[in-house]
N, CA, C and O atoms as a printed pandas DataFrame, in Angstrom:
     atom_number atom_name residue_name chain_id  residue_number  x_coord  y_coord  z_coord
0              1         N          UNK        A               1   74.665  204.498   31.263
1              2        CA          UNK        A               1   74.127  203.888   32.468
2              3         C          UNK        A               1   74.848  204.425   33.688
3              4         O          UNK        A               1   76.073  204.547   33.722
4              5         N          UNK        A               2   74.162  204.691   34.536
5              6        CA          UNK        A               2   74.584  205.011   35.904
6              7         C          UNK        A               2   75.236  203.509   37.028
7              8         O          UNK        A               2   74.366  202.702   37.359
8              9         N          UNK        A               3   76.316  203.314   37.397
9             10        CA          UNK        A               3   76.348  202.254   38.310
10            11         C          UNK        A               3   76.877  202.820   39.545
11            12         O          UNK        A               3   76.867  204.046   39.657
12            13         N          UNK        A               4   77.360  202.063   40.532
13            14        CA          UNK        A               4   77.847  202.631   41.429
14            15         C          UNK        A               4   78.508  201.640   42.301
15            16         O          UNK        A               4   78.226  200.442   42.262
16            17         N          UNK        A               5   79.347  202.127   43.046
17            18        CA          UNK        A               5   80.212  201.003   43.802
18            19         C          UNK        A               5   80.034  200.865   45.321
19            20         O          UNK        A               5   80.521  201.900   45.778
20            21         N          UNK        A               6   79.741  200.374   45.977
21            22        CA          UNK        A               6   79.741  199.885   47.129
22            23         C          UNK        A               6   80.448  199.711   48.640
23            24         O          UNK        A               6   80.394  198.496   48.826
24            25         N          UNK        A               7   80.806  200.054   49.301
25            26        CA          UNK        A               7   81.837  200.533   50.664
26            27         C          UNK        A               7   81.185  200.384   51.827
27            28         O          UNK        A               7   80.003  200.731   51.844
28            29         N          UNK        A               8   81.633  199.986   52.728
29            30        CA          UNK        A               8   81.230  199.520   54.053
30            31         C          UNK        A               8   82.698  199.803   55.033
31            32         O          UNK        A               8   83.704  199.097   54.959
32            33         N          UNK        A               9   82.532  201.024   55.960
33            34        CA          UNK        A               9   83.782  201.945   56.712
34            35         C          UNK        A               9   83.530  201.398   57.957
35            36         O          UNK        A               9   82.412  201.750   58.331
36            37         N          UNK        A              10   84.098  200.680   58.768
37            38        CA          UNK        A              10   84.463  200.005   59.480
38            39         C          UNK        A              10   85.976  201.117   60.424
39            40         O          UNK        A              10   86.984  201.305   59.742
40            41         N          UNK        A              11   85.955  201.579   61.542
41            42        CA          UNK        A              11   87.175  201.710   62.119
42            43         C          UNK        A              11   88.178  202.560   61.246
43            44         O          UNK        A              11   89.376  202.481   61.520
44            45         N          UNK        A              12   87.786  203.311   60.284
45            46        CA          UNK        A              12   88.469  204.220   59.452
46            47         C          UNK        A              12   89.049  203.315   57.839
47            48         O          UNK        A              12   89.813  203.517   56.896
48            49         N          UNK        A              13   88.388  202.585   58.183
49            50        CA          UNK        A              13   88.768  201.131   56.936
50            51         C          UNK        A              13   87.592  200.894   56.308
51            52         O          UNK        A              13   86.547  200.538   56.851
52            53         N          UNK        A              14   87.817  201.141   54.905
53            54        CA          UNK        A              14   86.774  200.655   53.828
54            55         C          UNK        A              14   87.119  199.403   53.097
55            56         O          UNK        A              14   88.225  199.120   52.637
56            57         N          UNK        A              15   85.622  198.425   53.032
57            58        CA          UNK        A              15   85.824  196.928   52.044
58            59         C          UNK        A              15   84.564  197.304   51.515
59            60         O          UNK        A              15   83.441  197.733   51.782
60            61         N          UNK        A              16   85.762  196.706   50.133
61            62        CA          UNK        A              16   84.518  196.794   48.535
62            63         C          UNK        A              16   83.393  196.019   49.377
63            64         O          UNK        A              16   83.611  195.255   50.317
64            65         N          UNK        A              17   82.289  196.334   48.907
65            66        CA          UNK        A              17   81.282  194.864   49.159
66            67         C          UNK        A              17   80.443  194.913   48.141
67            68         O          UNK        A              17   79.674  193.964   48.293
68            69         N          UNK        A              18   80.154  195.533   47.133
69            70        CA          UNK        A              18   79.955  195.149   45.372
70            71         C          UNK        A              18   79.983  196.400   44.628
71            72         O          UNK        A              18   79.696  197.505   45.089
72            73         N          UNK        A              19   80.395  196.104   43.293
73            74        CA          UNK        A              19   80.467  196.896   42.354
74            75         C          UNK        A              19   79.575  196.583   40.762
75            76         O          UNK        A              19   79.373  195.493   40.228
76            77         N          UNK        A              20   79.200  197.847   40.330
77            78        CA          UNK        A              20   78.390  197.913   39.747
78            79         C          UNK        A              20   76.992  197.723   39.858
79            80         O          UNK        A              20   76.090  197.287   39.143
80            81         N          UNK        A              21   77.138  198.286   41.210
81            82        CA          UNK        A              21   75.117  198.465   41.431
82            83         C          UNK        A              21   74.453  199.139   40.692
83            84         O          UNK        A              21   74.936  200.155   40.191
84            85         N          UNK        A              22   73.119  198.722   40.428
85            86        CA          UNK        A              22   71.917  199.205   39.981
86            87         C          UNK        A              22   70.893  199.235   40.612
87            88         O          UNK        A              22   69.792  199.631   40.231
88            89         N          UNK        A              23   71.235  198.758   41.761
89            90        CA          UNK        A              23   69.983  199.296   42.907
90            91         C          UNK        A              23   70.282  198.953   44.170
91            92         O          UNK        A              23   71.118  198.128   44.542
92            93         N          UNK        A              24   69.357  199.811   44.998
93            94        CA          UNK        A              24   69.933  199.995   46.364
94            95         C          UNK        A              24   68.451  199.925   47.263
95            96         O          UNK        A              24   67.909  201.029   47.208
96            97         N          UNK        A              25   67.844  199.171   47.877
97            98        CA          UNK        A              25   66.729  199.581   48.743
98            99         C          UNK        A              25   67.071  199.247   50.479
99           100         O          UNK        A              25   67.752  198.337   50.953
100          101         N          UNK        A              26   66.430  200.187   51.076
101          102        CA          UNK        A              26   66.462  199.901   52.300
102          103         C          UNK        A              26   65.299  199.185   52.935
103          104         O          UNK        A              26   64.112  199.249   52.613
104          105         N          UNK        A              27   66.015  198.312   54.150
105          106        CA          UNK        A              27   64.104  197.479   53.963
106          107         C          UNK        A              27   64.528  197.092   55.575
107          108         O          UNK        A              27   65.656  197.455   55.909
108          109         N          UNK        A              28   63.894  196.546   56.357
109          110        CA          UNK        A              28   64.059  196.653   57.913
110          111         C          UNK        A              28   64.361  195.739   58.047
111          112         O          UNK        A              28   64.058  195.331   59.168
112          113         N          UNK        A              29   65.187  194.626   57.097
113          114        CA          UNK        A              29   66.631  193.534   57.244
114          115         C          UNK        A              29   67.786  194.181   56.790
115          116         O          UNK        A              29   68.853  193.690   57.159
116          117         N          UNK        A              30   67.819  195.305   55.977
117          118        CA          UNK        A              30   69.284  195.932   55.637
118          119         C          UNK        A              30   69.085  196.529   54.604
119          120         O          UNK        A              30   68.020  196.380   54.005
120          121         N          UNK        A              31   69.762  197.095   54.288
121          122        CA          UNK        A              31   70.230  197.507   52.449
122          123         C          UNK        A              31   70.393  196.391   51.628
123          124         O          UNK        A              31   71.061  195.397   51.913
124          125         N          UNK        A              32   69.781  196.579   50.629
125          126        CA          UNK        A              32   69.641  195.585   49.951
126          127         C          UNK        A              32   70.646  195.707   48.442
127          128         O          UNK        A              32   70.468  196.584   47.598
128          129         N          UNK        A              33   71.191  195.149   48.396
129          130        CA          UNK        A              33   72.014  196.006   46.734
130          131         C          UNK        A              33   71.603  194.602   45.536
131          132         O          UNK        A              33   71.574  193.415   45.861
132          133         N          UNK        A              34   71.372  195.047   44.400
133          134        CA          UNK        A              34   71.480  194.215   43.238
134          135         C          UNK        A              34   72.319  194.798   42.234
135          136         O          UNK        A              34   72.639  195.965   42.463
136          137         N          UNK        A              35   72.894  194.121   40.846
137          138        CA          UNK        A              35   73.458  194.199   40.123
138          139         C          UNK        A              35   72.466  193.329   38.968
139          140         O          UNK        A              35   71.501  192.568   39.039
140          141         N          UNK        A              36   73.334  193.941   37.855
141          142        CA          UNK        A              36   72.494  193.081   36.505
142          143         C          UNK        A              36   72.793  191.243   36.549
143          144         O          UNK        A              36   71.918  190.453   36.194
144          145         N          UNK        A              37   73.892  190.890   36.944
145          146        CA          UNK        A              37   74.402  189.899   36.816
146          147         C          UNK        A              37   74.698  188.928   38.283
147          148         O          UNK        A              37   75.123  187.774   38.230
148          149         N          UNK        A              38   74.501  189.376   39.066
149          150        CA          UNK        A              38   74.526  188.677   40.732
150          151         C          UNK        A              38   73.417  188.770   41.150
151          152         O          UNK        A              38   72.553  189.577   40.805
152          153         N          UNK        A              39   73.335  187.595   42.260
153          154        CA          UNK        A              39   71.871  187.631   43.193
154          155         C          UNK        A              39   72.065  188.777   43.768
155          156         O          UNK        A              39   73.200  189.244   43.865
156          157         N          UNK        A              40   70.773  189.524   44.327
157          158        CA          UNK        A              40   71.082  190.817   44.994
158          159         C          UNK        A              40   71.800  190.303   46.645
159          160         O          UNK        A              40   71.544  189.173   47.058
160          161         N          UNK        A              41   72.193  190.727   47.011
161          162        CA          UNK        A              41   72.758  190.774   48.578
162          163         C          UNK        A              41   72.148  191.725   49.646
163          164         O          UNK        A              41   72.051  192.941   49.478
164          165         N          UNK        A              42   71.752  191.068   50.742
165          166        CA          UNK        A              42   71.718  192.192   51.745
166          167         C          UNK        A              42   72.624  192.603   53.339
167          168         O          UNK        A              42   72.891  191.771   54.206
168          169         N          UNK        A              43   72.911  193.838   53.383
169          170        CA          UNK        A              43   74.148  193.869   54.464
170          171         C          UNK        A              43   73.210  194.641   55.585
171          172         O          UNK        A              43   72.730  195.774   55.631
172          173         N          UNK        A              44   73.181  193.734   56.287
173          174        CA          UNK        A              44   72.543  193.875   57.778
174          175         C          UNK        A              44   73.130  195.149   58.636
175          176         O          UNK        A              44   74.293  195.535   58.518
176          177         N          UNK        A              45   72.427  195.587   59.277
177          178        CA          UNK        A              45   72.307  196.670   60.240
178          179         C          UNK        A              45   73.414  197.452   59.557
179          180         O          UNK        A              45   74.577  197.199   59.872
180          181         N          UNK        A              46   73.190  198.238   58.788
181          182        CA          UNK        A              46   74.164  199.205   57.888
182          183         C          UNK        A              46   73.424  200.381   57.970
183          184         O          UNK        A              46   72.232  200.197   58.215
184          185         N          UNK        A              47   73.930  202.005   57.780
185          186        CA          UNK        A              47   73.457  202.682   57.365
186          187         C          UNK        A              47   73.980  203.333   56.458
187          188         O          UNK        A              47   75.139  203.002   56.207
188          189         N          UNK        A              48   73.401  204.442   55.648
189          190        CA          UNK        A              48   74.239  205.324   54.719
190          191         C          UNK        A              48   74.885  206.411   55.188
191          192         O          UNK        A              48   74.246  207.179   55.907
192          193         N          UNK        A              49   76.227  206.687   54.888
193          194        CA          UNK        A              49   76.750  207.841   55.423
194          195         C          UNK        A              49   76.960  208.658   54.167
195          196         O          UNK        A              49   76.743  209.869   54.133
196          197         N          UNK        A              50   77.341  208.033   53.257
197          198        CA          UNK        A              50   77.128  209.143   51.758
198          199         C          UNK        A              50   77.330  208.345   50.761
199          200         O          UNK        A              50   78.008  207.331   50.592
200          201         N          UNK        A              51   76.505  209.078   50.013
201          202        CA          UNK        A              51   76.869  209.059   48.158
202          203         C          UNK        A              51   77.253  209.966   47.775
203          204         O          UNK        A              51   76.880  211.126   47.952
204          205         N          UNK        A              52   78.482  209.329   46.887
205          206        CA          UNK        A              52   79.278  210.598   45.822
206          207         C          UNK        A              52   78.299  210.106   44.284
207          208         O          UNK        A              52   78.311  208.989   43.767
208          209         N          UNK        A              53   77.703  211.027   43.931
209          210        CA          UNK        A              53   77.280  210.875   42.894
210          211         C          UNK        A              53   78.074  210.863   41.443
211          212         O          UNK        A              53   78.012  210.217   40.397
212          213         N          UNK        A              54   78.749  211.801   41.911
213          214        CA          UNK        A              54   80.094  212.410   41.076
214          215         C          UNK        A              54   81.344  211.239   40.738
215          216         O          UNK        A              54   81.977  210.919   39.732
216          217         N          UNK        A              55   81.315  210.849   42.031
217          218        CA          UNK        A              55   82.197  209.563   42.057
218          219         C          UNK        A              55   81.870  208.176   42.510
219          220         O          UNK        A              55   82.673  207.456   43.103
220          221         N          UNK        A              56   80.219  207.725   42.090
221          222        CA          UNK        A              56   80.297  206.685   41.711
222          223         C          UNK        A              56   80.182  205.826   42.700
223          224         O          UNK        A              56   80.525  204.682   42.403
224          225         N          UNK        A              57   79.602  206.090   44.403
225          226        CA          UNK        A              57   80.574  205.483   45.089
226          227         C          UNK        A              57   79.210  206.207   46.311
227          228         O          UNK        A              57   78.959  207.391   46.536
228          229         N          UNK        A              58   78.408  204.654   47.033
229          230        CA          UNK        A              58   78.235  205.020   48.020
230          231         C          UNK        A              58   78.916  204.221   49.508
231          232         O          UNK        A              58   79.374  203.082   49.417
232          233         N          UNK        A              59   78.911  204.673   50.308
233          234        CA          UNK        A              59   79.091  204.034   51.364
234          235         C          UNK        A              59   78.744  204.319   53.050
235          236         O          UNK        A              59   78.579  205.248   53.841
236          237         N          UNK        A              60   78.762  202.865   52.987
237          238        CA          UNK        A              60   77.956  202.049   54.476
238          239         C          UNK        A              60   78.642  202.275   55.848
239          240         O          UNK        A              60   79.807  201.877   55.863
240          241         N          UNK        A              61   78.314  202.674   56.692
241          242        CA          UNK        A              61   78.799  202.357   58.811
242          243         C          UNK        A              61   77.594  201.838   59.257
243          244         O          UNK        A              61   76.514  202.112   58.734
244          245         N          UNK        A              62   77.776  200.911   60.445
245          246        CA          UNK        A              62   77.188  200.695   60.857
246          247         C          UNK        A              62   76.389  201.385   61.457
247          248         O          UNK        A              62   76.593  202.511   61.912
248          249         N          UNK        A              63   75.082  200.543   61.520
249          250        CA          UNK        A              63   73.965  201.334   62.030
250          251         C          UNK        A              63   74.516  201.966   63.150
251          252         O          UNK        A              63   74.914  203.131   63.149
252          253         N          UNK        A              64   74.544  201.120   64.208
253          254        CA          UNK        A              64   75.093  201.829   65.816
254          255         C          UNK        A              64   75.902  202.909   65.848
255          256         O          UNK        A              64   76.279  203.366   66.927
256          257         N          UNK        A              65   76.320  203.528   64.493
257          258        CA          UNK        A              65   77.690  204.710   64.990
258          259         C          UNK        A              65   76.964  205.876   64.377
259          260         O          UNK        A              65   77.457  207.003   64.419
């Protein structure tokens, strides 16, 4: 199985904000993330700055930057 972990970079500072995703949609309230076992969550005005595929690991800045 593929999962992936979650990051939100803030000011040169990254916070977990979930691990072990299995899905990711973007929708015009936010990114939306779910897992097998948690309600999905959504993190408002975020965008993507990258996925490491390799490592498992995408992460979020805010929209505005």
């Amino acid at each position: 199985m593929c999962q992936i972990n979650v990051v939100v970079e803030r000011e040169g500072e990254q916070e977990a904000v979930m691990e072990a995703v299995t899905g990711l949609e973007m929708t015009d309230k936010g990114i939306v993330l779910s897992t097998f076992f948690e309600e999905p969550i959504t993190i408002p005005d975020v965008r993507i700055k990258e996925i490491n595929f390799l490592g498992g690991s995408v992460i979020l800045v805010p929209a505005s930057t």
